[in-house]
C-alpha positions in Angstrom: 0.0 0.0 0.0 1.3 3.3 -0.7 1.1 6.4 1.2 -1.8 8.2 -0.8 -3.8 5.1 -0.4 -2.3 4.8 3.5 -3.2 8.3 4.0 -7.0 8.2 3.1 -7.1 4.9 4.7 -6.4 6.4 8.4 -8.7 9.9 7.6 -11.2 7.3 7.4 -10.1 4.9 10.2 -9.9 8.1 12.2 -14.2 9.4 11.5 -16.4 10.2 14.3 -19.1 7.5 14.9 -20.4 8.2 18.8 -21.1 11.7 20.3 -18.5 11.7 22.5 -15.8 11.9 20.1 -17.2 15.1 18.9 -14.6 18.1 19.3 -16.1 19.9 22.3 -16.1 23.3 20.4 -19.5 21.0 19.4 -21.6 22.3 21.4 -24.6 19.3 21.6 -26.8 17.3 23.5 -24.4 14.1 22.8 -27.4 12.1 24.9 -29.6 13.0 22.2 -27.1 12.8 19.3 -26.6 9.0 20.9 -30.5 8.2 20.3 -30.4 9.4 16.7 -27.4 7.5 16.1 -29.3 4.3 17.9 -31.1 3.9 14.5 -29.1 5.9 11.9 -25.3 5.5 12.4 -23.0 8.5 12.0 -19.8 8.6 10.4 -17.5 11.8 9.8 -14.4 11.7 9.3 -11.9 14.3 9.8 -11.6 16.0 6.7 -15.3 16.7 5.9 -15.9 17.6 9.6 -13.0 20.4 9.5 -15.4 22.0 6.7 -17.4 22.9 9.4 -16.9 27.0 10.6 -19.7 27.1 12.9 -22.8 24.9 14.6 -25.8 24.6 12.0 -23.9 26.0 9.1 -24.7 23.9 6.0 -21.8 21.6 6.3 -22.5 20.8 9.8 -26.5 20.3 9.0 -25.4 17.6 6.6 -23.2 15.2 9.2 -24.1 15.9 12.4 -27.2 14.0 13.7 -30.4 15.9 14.7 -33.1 15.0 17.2 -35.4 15.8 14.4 -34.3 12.7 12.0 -36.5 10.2 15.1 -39.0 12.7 16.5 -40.6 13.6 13.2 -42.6 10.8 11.7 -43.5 12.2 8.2 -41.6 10.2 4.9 -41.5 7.2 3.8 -39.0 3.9 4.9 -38.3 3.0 1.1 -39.8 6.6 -0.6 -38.9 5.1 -4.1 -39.5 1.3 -3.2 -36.2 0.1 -4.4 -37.2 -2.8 -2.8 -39.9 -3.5 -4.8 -38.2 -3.2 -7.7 -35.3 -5.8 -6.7 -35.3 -8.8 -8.7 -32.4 -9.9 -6.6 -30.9 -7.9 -2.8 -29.2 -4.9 -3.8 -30.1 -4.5 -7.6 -32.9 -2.6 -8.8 -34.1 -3.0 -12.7 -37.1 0.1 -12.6 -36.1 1.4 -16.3 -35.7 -1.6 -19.2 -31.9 -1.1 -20.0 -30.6 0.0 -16.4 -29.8 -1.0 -13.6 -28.9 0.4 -9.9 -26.6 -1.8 -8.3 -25.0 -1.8 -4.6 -21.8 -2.7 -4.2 -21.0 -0.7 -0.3 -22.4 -0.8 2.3 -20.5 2.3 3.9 -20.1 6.0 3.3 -17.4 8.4 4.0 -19.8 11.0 5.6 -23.4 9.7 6.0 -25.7 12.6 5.0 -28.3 13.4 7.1 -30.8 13.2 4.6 -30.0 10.2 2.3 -32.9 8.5 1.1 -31.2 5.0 1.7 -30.4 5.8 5.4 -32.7 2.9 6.5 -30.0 0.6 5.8 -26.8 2.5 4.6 -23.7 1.9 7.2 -25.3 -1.9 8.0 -22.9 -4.6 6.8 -26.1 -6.5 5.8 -26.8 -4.2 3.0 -24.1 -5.5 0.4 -22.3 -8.6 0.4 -20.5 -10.5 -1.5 -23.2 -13.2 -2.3 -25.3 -10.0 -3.5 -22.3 -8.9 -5.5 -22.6 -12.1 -7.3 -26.2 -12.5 -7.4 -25.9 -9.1 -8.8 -24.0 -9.9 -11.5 -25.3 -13.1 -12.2 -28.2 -11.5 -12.6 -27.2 -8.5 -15.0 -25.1 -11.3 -17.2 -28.7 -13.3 -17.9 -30.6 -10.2 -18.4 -29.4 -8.8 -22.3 -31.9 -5.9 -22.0 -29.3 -4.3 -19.2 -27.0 -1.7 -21.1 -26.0 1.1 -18.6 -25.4 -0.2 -15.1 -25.3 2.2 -12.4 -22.8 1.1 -9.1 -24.3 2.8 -5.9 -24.6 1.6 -2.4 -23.2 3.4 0.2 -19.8 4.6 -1.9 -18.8 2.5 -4.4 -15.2 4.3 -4.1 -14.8 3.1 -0.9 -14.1 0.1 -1.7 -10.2 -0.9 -2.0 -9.1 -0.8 -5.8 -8.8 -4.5 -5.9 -12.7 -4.6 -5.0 -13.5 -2.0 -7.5 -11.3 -3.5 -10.1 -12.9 -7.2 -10.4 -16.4 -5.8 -10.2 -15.4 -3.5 -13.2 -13.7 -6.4 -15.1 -17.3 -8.6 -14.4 -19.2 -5.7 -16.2 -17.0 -5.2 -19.1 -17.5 -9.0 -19.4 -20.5 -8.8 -19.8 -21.2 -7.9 -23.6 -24.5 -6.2 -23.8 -23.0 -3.4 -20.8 -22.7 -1.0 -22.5 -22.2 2.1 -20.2 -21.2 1.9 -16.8 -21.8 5.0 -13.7 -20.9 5.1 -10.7 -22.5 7.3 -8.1 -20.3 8.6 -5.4 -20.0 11.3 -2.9 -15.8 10.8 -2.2 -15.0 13.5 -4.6 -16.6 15.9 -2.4 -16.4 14.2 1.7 -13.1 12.7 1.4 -11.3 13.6 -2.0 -8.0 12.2 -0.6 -9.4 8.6 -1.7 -9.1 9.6 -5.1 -5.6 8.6 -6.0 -3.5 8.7 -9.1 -3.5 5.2 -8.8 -7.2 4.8 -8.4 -7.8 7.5 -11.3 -5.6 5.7 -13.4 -7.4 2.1 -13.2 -11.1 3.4 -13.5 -10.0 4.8 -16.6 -9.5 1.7 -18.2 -12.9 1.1 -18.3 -14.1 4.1 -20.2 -16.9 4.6 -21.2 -17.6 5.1 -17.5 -18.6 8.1 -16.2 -18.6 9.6 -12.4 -22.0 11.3 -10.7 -21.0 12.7 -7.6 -22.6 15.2 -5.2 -21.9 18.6 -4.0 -25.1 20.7 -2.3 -23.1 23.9 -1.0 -20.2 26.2 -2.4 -17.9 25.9 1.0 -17.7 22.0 -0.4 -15.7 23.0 -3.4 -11.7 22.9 -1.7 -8.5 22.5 -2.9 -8.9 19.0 -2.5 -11.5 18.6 -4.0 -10.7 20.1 -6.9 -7.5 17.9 -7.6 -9.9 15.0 -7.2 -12.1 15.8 -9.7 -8.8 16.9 -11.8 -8.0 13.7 -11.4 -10.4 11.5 -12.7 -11.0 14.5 -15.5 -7.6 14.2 -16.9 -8.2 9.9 -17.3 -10.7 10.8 -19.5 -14.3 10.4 -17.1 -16.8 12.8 -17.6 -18.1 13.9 -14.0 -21.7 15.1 -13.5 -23.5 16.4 -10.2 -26.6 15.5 -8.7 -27.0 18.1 -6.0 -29.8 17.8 -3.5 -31.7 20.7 -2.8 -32.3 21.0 1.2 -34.1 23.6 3.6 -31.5 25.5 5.6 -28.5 24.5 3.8 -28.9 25.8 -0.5 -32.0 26.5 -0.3 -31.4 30.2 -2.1 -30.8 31.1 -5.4 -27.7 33.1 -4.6 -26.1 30.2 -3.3 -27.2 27.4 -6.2 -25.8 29.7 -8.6 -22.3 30.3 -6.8 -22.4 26.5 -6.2 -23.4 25.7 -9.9 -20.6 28.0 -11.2 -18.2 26.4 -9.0 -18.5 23.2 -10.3 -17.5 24.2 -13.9 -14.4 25.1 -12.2 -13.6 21.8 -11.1 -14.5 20.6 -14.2 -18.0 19.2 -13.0 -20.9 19.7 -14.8 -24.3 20.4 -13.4 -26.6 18.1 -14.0 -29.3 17.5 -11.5 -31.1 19.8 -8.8 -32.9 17.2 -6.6 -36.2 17.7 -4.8 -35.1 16.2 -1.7 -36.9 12.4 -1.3 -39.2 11.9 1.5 -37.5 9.4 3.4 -38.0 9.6 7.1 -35.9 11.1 9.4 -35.5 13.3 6.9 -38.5 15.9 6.9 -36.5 18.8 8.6 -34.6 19.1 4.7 -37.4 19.4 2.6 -38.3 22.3 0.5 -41.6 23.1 -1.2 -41.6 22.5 -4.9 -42.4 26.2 -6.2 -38.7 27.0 -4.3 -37.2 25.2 -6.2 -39.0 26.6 -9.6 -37.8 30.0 -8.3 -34.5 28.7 -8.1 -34.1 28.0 -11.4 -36.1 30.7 -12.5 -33.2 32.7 -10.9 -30.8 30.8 -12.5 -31.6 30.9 -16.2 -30.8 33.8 -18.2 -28.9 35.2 -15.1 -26.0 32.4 -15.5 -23.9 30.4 -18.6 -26.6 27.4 -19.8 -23.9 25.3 -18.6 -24.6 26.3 -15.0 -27.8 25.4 -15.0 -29.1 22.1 -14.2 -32.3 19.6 -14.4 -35.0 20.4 -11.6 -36.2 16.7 -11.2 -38.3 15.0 -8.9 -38.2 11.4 -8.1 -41.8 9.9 -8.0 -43.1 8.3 -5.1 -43.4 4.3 -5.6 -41.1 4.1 -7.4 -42.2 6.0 -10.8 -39.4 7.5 -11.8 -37.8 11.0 -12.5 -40.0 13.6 -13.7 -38.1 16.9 -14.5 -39.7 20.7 -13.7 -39.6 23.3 -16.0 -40.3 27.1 -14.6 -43.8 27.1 -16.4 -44.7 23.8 -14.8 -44.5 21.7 -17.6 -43.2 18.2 -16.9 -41.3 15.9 -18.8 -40.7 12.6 -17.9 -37.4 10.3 -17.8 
């Protein structure tokens, strides 16, 4: 192992996952931190965490646990019934030529509003019998074209992981495209390695959606990540949720959207936050996010501004929002 890999390797070992190993310039209640955390685990590790400048800014909204996410009751368990959908554990075939399939289990920040967080950060969600019912599955299904690696992270895994799962797809010879979604790029960049660049470019065409909901998210080191896997040829989208408290103004969509350019990251999704529960306290009304990207067109370059979309309850899909209300689906 070499020291880049060593390097993100401890970061990680090294993320907060109890209340009292909070910095005590924290100021909590870590008794009810430790009920939230009783039924959705936390995890932040060092690097994201030192993002945070004060309590309840947006980047401490995101990872640090709140009362809120067990005393509030509205959402759904499963909002988009993934579970329904899943022909095998941990694939879901919604669309006729895709496919979402998990590959982690774990996270390197869990986001306080992820619609998956009823099981993300349990070692029960992925294993390696799913990993091969998963492919087994995709190999005897010649519909499947684009596959889609979720989970949890699929970077987290170690390159060997990533590497043999990768191979198994390109195997396969009616995969035709293959994504992978993955928030590393923006809560621990230092996983993205030359070394781990360099191999997931072998199996272009594959291209990267990652996930950046503030400005104060775009560093340094971020920005050699995304470099990174730029410069081996993968095309890197974001899908950006859009949450109450944290971008929830137009002012700061547009700095974030314009940002991302920078880092050679184009905009591609604004999210209507899913109604998972435990996750009420994010969720914006619809008509704010119309005004958003009212605010945004004409006022910005086209290539700033992304897709409003909307995932359906029950599993329907993604239905995008224009400004005049029209809908078109996906």
């Amino acid at each position: 192992m070499d020291g880049r890999a060593a390097s993100w390797r401890k970061t990680l070992s090294q993320s907060i996952t109890t209340p009292d190993a909070l910095p005590a310039s924290i100021e909590i209640d870590r008794r009810l931190i430790q009920e939230v955390i009783s039924r959705y685990p936390m995890g932040v590790n060092p690097y994201y965490l030192g993002l945070i400048k004060e309590k309840d800014d947006p980047i401490y909204k995101q990872c640090i646990p709140d009362i809120r996410e067990i005393s509030e009751q509205a959402g759904f368990e499963d909002p988009l019934n993934e579970e329904g959908d899943s022909p095998v554990p941990g694939l879901t075939h919604r669309y006729p030529d895709r496919v979402l399939f998990l590959v982690s289990s774990r996270c390197a920040m869990y986001c306080r509003f992820c619609n998956r967080k009823r099981k993300v950060g349990r070692s029960s969600m992925v294993t390696k019998e799913s990993i091969r019912e998963g492919l087994f599955y995709i190999k005897g299904h010649r519909e499947i074209r684009d596959v889609l690696l979720s989970g949890g992270d699929p970077l987290l895994l170690s390159n060997r992981e990533l590497f043999q799962i990768l191979t198994d797809l390109r195997s396969v010879p009616h995969v035709e495209i293959i994504r992978i979604g993955t928030r590393v790029p923006c809560t621990l960049p230092q996983r993205i390695t030359p070394q781990l660049a360099e191999m997931l470019g072998q199996f272009n065409p594959l291209f990267i959606s990652t996930h950046f909901n503030h400005p104060d998210e775009i560093t340094l080191e971020a920005s050699l990540a995304c470099g990174r896997l730029a410069d081996a040829g993968i095309p890197l989208g974001c899908q950006t949720v859009l949450l109450r408290g944290i971008n929830d103004e137009p002012g700061i969509i547009r700095e974030l959207m314009r940002k991302l350019l920078t880092i050679r990251v184009r905009p591609y999704y604004l999210f209507q936050a899913d109604p998972a529960k435990g996750t009420s306290h994010f969720w914006t009304p619809l008509k704010k996010g119309l005004e958003i990207m009212a605010a945004l067109q004409g006022h910005t370059s086209g290539l700033c501004v992304p897709h409003f979309a909307v995932d359906l309850l029950g599993g329907g899909g993604k239905v995008t929002l224009l400004n005049d209300k029209r809908m078109t689906t996906e």
